[in-house]
C-alpha positions in Angstrom: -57.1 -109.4 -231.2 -59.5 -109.4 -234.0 -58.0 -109.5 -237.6 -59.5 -108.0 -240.8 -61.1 -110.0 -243.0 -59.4 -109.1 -246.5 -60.9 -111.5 -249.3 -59.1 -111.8 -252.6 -59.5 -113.4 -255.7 -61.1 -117.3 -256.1 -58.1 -119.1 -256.8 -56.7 -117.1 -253.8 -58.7 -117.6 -251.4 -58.7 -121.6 -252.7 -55.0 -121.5 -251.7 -55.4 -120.1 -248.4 -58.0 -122.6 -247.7 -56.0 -125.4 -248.8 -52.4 -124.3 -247.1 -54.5 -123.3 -243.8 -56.4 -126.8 -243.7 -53.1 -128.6 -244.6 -51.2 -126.5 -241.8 -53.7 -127.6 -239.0 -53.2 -131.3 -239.8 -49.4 -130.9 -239.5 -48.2 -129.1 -236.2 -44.7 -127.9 -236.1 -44.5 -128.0 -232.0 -42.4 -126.2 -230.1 -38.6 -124.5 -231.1 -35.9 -125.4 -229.0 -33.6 -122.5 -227.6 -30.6 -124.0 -228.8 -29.0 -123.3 -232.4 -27.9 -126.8 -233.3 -32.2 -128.3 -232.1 -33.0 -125.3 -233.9 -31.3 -126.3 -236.6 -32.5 -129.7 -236.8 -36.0 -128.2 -236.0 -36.0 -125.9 -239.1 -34.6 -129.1 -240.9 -37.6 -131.5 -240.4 -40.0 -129.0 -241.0 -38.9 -127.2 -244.0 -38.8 -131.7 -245.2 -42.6 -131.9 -244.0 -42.9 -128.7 -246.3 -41.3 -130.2 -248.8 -43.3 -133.5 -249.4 -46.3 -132.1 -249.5 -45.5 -129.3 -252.4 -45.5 -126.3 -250.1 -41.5 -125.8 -250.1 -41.4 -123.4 -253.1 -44.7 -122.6 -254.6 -42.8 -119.5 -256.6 -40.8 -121.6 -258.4 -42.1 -123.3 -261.7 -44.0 -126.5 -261.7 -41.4 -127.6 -264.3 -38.9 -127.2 -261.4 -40.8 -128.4 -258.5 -42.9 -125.4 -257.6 -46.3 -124.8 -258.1 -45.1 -121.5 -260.8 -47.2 -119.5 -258.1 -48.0 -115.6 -258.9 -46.5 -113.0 -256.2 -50.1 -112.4 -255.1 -50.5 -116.0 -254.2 -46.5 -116.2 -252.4 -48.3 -113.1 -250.5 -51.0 -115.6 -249.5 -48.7 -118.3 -248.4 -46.5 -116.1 -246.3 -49.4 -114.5 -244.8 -50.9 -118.3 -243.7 -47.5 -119.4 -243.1 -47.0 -116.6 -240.0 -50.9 -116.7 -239.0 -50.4 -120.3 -238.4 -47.3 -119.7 -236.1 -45.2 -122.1 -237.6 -41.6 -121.2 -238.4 -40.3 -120.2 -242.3 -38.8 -122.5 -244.5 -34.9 -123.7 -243.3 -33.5 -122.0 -246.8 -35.4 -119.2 -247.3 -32.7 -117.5 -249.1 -31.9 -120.5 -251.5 -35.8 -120.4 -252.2 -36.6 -117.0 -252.3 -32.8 -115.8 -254.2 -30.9 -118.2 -255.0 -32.9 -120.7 -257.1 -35.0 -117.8 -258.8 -31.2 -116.4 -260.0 -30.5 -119.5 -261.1 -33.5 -119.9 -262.8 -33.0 -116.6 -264.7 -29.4 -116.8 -265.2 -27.7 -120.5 -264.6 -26.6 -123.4 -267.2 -28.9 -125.7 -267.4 -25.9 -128.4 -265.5 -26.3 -126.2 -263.0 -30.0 -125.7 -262.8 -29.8 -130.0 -262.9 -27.1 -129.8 -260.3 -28.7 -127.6 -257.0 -32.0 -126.5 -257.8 -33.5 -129.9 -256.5 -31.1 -129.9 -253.3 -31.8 -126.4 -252.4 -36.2 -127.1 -252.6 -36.2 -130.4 -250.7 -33.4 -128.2 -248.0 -30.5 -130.3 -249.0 -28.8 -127.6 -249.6 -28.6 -124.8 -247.7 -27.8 -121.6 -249.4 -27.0 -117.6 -248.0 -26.0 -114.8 -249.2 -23.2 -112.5 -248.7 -22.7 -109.3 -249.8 -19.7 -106.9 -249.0 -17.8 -104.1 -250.2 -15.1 -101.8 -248.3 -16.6 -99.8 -246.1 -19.9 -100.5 -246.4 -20.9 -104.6 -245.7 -24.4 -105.2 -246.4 -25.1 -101.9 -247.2 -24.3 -101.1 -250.9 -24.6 -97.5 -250.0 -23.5 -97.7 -246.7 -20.8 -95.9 -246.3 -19.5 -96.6 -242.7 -21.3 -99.6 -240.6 -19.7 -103.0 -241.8 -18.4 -106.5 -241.2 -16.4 -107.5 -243.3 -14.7 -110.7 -244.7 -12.7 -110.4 -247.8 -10.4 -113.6 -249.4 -7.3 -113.7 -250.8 -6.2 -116.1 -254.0 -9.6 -117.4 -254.3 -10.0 -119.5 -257.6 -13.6 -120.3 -258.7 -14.3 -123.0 -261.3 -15.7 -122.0 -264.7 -18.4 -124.1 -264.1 -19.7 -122.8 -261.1 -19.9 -118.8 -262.6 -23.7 -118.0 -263.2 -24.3 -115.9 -266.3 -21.3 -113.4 -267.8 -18.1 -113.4 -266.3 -18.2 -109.2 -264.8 -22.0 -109.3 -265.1 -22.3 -110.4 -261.4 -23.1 -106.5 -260.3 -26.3 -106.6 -262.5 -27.6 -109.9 -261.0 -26.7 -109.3 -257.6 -29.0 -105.9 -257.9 -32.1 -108.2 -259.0 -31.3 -110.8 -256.5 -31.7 -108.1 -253.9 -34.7 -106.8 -255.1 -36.2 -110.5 -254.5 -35.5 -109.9 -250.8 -38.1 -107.3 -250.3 -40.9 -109.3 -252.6 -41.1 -112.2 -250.9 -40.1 -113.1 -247.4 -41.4 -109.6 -246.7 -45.0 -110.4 -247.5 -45.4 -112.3 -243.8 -44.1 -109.4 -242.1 -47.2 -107.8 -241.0 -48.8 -111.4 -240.4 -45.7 -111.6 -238.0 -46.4 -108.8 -236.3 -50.1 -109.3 -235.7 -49.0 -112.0 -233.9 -46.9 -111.2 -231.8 -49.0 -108.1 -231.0 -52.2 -110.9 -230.0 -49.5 -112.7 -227.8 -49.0 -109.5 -225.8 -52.2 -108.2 -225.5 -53.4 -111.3 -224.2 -50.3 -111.8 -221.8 -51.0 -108.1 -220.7 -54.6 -109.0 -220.2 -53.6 -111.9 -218.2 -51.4 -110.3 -215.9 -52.1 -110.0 -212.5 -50.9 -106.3 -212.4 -53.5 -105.6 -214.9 -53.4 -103.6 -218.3 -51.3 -101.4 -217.8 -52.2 -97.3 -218.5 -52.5 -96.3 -222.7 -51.5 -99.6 -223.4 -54.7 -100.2 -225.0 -54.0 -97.0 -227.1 -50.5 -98.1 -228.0 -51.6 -101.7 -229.3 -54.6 -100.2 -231.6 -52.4 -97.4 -232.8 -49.8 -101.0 -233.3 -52.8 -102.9 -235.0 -53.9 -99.9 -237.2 -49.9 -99.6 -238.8 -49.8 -103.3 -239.4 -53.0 -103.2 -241.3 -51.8 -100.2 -243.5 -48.3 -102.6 -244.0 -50.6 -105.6 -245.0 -52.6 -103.2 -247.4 -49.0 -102.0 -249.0 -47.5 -105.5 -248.8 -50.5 -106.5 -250.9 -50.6 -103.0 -253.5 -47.0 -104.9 -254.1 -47.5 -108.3 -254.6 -50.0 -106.8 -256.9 -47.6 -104.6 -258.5 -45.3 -107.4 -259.4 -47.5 -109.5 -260.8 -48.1 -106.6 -263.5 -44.9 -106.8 -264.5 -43.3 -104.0 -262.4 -40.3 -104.0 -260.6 -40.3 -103.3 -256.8 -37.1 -101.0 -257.2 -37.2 -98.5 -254.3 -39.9 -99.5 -252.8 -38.0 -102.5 -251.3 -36.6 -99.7 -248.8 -40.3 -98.8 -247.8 -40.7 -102.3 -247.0 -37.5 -102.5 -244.7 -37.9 -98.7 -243.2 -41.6 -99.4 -242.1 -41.1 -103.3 -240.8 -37.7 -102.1 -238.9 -40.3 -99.1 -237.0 -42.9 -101.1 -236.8 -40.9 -104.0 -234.8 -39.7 -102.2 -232.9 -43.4 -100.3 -231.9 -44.2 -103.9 -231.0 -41.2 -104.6 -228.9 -41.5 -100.9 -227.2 -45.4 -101.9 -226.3 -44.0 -105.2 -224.7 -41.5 -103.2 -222.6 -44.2 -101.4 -221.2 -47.2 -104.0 -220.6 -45.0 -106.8 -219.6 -44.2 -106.4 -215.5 -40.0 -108.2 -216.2 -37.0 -106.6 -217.6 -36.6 -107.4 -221.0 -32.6 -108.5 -220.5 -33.2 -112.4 -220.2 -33.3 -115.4 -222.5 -36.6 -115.6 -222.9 -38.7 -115.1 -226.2 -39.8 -111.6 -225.0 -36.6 -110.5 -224.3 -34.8 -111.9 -227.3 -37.6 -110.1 -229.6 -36.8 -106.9 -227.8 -33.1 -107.1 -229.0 -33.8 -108.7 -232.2 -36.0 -105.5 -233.0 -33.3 -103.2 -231.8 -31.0 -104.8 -234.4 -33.1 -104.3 -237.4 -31.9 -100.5 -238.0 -28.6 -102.4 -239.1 -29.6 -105.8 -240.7 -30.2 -106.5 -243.9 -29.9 -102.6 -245.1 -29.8 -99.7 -242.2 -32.5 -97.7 -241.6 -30.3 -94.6 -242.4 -29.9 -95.9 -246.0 -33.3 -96.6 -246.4 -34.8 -93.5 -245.9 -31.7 -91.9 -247.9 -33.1 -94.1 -250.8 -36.9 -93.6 -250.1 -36.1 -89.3 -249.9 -34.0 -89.4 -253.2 -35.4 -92.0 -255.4 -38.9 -91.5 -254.3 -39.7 -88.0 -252.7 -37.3 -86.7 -255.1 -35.9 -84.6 -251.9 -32.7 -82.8 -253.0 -29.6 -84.4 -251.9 -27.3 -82.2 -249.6 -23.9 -81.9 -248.7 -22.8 -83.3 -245.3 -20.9 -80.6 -243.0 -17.3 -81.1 -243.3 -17.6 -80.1 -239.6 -19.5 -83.3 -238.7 -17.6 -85.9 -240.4 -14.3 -84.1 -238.7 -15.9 -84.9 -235.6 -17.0 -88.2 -236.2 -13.5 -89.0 -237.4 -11.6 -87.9 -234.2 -14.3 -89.6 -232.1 -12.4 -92.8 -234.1 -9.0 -92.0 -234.3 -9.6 -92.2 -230.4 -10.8 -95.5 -230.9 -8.2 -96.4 -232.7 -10.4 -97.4 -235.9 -10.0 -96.7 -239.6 -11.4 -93.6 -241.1 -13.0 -92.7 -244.3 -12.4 -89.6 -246.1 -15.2 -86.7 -246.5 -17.9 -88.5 -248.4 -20.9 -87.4 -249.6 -24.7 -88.9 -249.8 -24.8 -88.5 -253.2 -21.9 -91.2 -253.6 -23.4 -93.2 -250.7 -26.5 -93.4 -252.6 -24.6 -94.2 -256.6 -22.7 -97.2 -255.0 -26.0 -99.0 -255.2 -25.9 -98.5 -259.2 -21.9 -99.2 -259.9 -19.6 -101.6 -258.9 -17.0 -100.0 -256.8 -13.3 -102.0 -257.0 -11.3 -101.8 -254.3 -8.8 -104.4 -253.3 -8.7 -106.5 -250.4 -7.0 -106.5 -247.3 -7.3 -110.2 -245.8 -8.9 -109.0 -242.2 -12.2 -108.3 -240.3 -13.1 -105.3 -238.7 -16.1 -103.6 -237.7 -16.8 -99.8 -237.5 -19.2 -97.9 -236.2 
């Protein structure tokens, strides 16, 4: 499919021509299936990356990085995905990690892992969890979760004020939605190119409105590039992507999942094997829980945004829901509001833990 041609800036466009000229010198080829090739995959790539200055443009040149503005780490996504080759192996030790510690280390520790985690030394994640909610803050009752138990951290390895960890985790999770998020609609285009021209290829033929479902497809991913752009501009004004970051996540979870719906229907296979198709098409089904659930998103997005007014769940309903898991034998949680859901995103909420996993739903 054809692709809009959206020019920006001089020094912009000078970095798109340089990181799309350097990317067809240096192909990637082909992912192995398996996690540990994958990982090894990832791990020579995010080195080729790294040797030629393109591991962490964000980051400061004092630090290794080229001190690159969010418009051009919207750029460099954007060529990144276009180009087909896979992300960086750290993404979230580039994109969180080393900005926090940037912002909020000792300079020992800036010394100590900054330069592991560019050249992909050091591979970092993140983990966030609280009872009863997981990865959602505000969640209040999908979760995994892991807690410990006599844990003792050394002084030396606390970054900024001891009890100030609520306040940087909040910023750190704001980093997730303006960055990584900026390829997303490149991603997309994509993949929605791939199907069009498998469908176009098939034997069985096109098959009936799929045209209409891959323009209608196109057309969204265009108005996400235009928002994932207003953004990167945004930031680099000094604003802070606050809510917005739920935008981001509630748009790119439909919008997957549009893709994977078309494939369903142009592709002549069930989408139940290990193939890439297939593995898309499950992958897209789980981004209403990754990474923030699709509920809480649009919770956010109608409190903090639309300013809708926040209402109180039926008593009936969460009865209901709680016999359906007393018959599963599961933990309950007391009658709970949105408007708590939604305040657990702004305060810490102490709870002690229990030593076990569990997952609700």
């Amino acid at each position: 499919m054809r692709d809009l041609n959206v020019r920006l800036k001089a020094p912009h466009e000078r970095l798109r021509a340089q990181l799309h000229a350097w990317l067809g010198n240096v192909p990637s080829g082909p992912a192995p299936n398996d996690a540990p090739g994958m990982i090894c995959y990832l791990r020579a790539w995010h080195e080729r990356l790294h040797d030629a200055g393109w591991s962490g443009i964000g980051w400061s040149a004092s630090r290794g990085g080229m001190s690159a503005s969010a418009v051009a780490k919207y750029v460099y996504y954007e060529e990144l995905a276009r180009a087909g080759v896979p992300r960086l192996l750290t993404t979230p030790g580039i994109a969180f990690v080393g900005p926090v510690l940037m912002a909020h280390g000792t300079e020992a520790q800036r010394d100590a892992y900054l330069p592991r985690i560019l050249s992909g030394e050091d591979v970092r994640c993140l983990g966030l969890s609280e009872e009863d909610a997981g990865s959602d803050l505000a969640g209040e009752r999908v979760y995994d979760e892991v807690s410990f138990e006599e844990v003792v951290v050394p002084a030396n390895a606390l970054i900024g004020p001891r009890g100030g960890g609520w306040g940087i985790a909040m910023g750190l999770m704001e980093l997730e939605r303006a960055d990584q998020s900026f390829a997303n609609h490149m991603e997309l285009l994509v993949l929605l190119g791939e199907l069009v021209a498998l469908a176009e290829s098939s034997a069985a033929g096109i098959p009936a409105g799929f045209r209409d479902r891959a323009v209608a497809v196109w057309t969204k991913c265009q108005l996400f590039r235009a928002f994932n752009l207003h953004t990167s501009r945004q930031l680099d004004r000094g604003q802070r992507i606050g809510a917005h970051g739920s935008v981001i996540k509630a748009f790119w979870t439909q919008l997957y999942q549009d893709v994977a719906a078309a494939a369903d229907a142009a592709l002549d296979v069930e989408l139940v094997g290990d193939d890439a198709w297939s593995r898309r098409y499950l992958d897209a089904r789980a981004t209403s829980i990754f990474s923030g659930t699709l509920e809480i998103q649009r919770d956010i997005i109608g409190g903090r945004i639309a300013g809708l007014p926040r209402h109180e769940i039926p008593r009936g309903l969460h009865e209901l829901r709680n016999a359906a898991d007393r018959a599963r034998g599961t933990a309950v949680l007391d009658h709970v509001e949105p408007s708590e859901a939604a305040q657990r995103h702004e305060r810490p909420v102490a709870r002690r833990a229990r030593g076990s996993a569990r997952r609700t739903s």
